[in-house]
N, C-alpha and C positions, 0 to 999 in steps of 0.2 A: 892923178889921184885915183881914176877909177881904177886904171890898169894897174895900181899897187894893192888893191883889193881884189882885184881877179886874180891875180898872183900868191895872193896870201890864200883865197879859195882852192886854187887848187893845189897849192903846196900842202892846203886840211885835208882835201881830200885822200892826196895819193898818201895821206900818213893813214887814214883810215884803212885804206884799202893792203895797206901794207900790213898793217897790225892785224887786219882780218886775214891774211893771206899766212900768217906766223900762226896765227890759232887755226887755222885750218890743217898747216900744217902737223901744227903739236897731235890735232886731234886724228888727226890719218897716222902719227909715228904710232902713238900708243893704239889707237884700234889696228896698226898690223904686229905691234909686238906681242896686243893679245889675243891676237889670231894666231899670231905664230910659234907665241913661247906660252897661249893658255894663261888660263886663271890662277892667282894663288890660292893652293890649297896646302892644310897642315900634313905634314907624314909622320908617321914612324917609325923608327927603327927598330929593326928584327934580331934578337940580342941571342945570347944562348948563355944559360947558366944551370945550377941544381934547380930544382922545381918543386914547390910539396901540393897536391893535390888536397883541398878540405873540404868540407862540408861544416858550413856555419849556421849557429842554432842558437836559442836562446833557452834556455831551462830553468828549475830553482833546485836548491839544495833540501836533499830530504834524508830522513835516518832510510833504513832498508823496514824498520817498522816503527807505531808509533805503541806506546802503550796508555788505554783507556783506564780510569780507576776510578773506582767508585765506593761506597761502601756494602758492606753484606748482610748486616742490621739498621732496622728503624732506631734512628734517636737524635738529639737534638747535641749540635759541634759546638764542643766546648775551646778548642782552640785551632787554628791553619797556618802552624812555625813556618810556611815557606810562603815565597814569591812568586810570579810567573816571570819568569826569565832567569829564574834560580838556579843553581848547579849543584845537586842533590847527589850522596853515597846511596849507595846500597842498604835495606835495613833501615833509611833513617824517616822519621814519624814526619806525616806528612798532614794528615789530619786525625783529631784524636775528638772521641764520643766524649758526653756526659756518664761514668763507670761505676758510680754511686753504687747502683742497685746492683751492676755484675756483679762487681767486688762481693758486698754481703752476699749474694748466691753462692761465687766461690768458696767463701767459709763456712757456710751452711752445708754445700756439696763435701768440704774435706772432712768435715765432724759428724761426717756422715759415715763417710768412710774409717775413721777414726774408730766410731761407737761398730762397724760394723767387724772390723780388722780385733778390736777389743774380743766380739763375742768368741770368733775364733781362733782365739786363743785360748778364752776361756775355755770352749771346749777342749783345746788340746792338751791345756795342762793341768783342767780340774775333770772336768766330766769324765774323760776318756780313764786317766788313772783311777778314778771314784768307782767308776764301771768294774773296772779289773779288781778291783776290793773287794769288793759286792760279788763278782763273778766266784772269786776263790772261796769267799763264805758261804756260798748258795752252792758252791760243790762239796762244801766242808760240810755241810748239813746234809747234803745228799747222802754224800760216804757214810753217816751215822746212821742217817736214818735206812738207811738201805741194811747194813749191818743187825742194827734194833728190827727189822721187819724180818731177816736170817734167824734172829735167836727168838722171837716169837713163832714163827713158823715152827722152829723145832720143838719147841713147848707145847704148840699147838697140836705137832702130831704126839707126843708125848702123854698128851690128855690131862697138862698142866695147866693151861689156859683154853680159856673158850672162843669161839668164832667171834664174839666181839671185841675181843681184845686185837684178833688177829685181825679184823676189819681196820682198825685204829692204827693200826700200825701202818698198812697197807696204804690208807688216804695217806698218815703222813709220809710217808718215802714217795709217792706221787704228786703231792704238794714242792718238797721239797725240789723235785724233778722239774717240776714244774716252774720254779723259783729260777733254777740253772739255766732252764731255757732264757726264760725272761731278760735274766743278766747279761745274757751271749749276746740279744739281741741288743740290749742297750751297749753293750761295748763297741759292737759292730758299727750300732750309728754313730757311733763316739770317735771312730778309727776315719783313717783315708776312705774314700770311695763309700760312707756310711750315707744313711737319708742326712741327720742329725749335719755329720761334716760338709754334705750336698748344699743342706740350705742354709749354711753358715759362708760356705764359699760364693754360692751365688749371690747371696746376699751382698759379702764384701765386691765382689765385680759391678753388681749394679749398684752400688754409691760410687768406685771407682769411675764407671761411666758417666754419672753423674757429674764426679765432678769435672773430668776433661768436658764436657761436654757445656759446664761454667765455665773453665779455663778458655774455650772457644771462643766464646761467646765473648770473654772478657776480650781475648785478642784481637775480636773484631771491631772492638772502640778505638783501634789503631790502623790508621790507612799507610802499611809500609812503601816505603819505595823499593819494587822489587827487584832495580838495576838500578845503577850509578847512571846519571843524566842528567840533562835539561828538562824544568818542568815549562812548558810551549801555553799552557792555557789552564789557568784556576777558575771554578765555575762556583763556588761556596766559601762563603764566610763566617764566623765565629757566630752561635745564636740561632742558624738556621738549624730547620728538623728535616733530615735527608734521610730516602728509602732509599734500597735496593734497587739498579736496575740505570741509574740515573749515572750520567759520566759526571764525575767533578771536576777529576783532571786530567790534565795526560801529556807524557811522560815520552821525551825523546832520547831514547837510552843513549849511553855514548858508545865511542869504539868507531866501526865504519862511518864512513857518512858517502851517500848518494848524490846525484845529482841527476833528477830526471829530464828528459827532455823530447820533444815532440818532433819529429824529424818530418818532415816532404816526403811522401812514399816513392818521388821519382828519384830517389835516393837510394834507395832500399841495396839495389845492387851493388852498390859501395862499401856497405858497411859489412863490416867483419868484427867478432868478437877478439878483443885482445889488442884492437887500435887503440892507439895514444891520441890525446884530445890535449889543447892547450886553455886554459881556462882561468876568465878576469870575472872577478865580479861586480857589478854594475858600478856598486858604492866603493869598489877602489879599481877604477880601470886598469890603471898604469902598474897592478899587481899581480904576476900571473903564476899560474900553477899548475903541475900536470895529473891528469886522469886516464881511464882506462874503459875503455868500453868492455861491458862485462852480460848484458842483458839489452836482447833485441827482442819486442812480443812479436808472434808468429803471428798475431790479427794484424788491420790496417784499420783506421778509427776513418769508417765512413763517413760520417758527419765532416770532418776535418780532412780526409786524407792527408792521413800523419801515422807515424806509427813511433810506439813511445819506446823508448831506449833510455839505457840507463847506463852511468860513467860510477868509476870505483875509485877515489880521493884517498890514496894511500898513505898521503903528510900532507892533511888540511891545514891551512894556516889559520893562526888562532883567530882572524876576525872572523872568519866563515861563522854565520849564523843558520840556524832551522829557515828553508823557505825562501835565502836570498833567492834577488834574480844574478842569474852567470848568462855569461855572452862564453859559446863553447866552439872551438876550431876543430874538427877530430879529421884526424892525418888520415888519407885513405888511401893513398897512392904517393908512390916518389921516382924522380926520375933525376938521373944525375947528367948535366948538359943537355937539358932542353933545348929546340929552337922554339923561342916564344915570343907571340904576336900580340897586340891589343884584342880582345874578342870583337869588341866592339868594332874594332876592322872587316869583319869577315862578315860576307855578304852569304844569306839562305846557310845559316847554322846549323839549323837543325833539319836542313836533307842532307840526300847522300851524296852532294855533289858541290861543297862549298868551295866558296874563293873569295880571293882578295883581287884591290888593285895594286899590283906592283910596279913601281916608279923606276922606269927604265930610260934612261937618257931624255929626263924631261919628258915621257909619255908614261900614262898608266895604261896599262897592260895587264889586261882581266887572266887573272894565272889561277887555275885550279889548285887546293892544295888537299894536305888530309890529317884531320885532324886527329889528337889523343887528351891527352888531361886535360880537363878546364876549372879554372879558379881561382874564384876573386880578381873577376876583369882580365885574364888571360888566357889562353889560348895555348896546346901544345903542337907545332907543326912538326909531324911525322915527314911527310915529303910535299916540294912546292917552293919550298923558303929556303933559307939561309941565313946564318950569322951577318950583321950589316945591313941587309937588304930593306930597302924600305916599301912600305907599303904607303895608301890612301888612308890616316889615321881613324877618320868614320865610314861609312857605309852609308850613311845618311844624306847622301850627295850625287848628282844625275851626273854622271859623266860617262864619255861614248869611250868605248875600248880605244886602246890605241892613241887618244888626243892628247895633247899637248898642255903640261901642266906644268906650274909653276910652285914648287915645291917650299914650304915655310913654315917655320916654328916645328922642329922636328923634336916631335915626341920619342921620348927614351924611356923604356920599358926598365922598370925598377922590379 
């Protein structure tokens, strides 16, 4: 009995040691495979296609200007026909005054001019003729009395009449002379270019000014719309008493529409007037449109460094509103058959001496390469790469040149 239990002991044991002697093993195969065949690591593949280089921004939608409007007289808003988000013509009434008192101004100014327009006329078809009547009687009495003062004269020296007579005569043919004059003058003021016609025509001019100067006044109890547009903000209601000076509304004319936007000044070198932009707007992603860069400011916005640029929307589509926000791609470079890498592969980016690891018969192998376009997560390799070749998909990873890796889940460059 005992020695079928010493027997059983060490038949457990050599299972022990046997079992221990398999996991020793296991664990010596795989610590030399991963000594020999290295770590798994992910790679990617090195693809070549067309390439578009962009510069991604976020901006809003704006006219190229807005128009402010306000009124030009004090008085108190007797109606405001529109809305704010309105789509308003050209010419059409936008806010309208209490016109009461302009109005009777206006007819007091025209019956001004009426009664003024009236006097000269009268002078021109009563005075001025009147004048010329009078003028021709006042020379008809001359001619007599000038004649009567000839045949007195000859009497006189004749020694038929006396120096009194000849007196008499004398005053009248100088009266009557004197009459002629008088008349000439009233004609003259009676005529074109007269005192008489002077202060008849001035007259009629200032009622005339008078009354444009009511008709102004009346037009200014109307707030037109001076373009066809969008009204973006109403600041007065029906009842209220509004001065000069004060914005009510204002006015986003239609026709172009902008889109501005704030770019990274380490950009700047990229951009070029006349580049094409691809453009979603927030509130419908999945709907895109093209623009045009038209306006780059020659400042940089120091607070921000940013510098603001502006895209030209040639066929906005109708939901585009004043102010959206747009998500904007704007093309600044293109290259046709790229060789291109993940960026995110490429170790020291931004010296002059980048590189990748490239996976050469199960080793990564630190390969200098050099780079051109980069965008949106990729990478253009000028020389170093090639079509196929795979690299170390991050850079984010300690690994010795030359060692031994295990290559997995291989990333493909879309």
């Amino acid at each position: 009995m005992t020695g079928t239990m010493i027997h059983l002991n060490t038949l457990r044991t050599y299972r022990y040691q046997w079992m221990g002697g398999l996991l020793l093993l296991s664990v010596l195969v795989w610590g030399g495979q991963r000594w020999f065949y290295g770590p798994q690591m992910p790679v990617a593949l090195v693809v070549q296609r067309d390439f578009v280089q962009t510069v991604v921004a976020s901006g809003r939608v704006q006219s190229p200007h807005r128009v402010e409007l306000g009124v030009q007289i004090t008085g108190s808003v007797k109606t405001v026909p529109v809305n704010e988000g309105q789509t308003v013509h050209s010419a059409q009434v936008l806010i309208a005054l209490e016109d009461a008192e302009l109005l009777a101004n206006v007819r007091q100014a025209e019956l001004a001019v009426t009664q003024a327009r009236a006097k000269l006329r009268q002078l021109r078809e009563v005075q001025a003729p009147l004048a010329e009547q009078a003028l021709l009687q006042a020379q008809a009495n001359q001619d007599a009395a000038t004649r009567a003062l000839q045949r007195t004269q000859d009497l006189f020296n004749q020694g038929f009449v006396g120096q009194a007579a000849l007196d008499e005569s004398m005053r009248a043919e100088q009266v009557m002379r004197a009459q002629v004059k008088s008349t000439q003058q009233q004609l003259s003021s009676a005529r074109s270019g007269g005192s008489d016609m002077a202060v008849a025509e001035s007259a009629l001019s200032q009622a005339q000014a008078g009354a444009e100067l009511a008709t102004s006044r009346l037009r200014y109890s109307q707030v037109l719309a001076p373009v066809a547009g969008t009204l973006i903000a109403r600041n007065v209601e029906a009842g209220d008493t509004v001065q000069p000076g004060k914005v009510l509304m204002v006015l986003s004319p239609a026709g172009e529409t902008q889109l501005v936007v704030q770019i990274d000044e380490k950009h700047l070198n990229l951009l070029k007037l006349g580049q094409s932009a691809q453009v979603s707007a927030d509130a419908y992603p999945d709907q895109r449109f093209t623009a045009e860069l038209v306006y780059i400011n020659p400042g940089v916005d120091a607070q921000r460094g940013s510098v603001e640029v502006k895209l030209r929307v040639t066929q906005p589509p109708s939901y585009l509103q004043q102010d959206m926000t747009v998500s904007i791609d704007i093309e600044v470079a293109k290259r046709t058959q790229a060789v291109l890498v993940p960026t995110e592969a490429v170790h020291d980016l931004q010296s002059q001496e980048p590189w990748v690891f490239k996976v050469v018969k199960g080793q990564a192998q630190r390969t200098p390469i050099q780079l051109g376009l980069r965008s949106q997560g990729l990478s253009e390799v000028l020389d170093g790469l090639a079509a196929q070749d795979q690299v170390l998909a991050t850079s984010n990873v300690v690994v010795n040149d030359k060692a031994h890796i295990r290559p997995v889940s291989t990333l493909v460059v879309k």
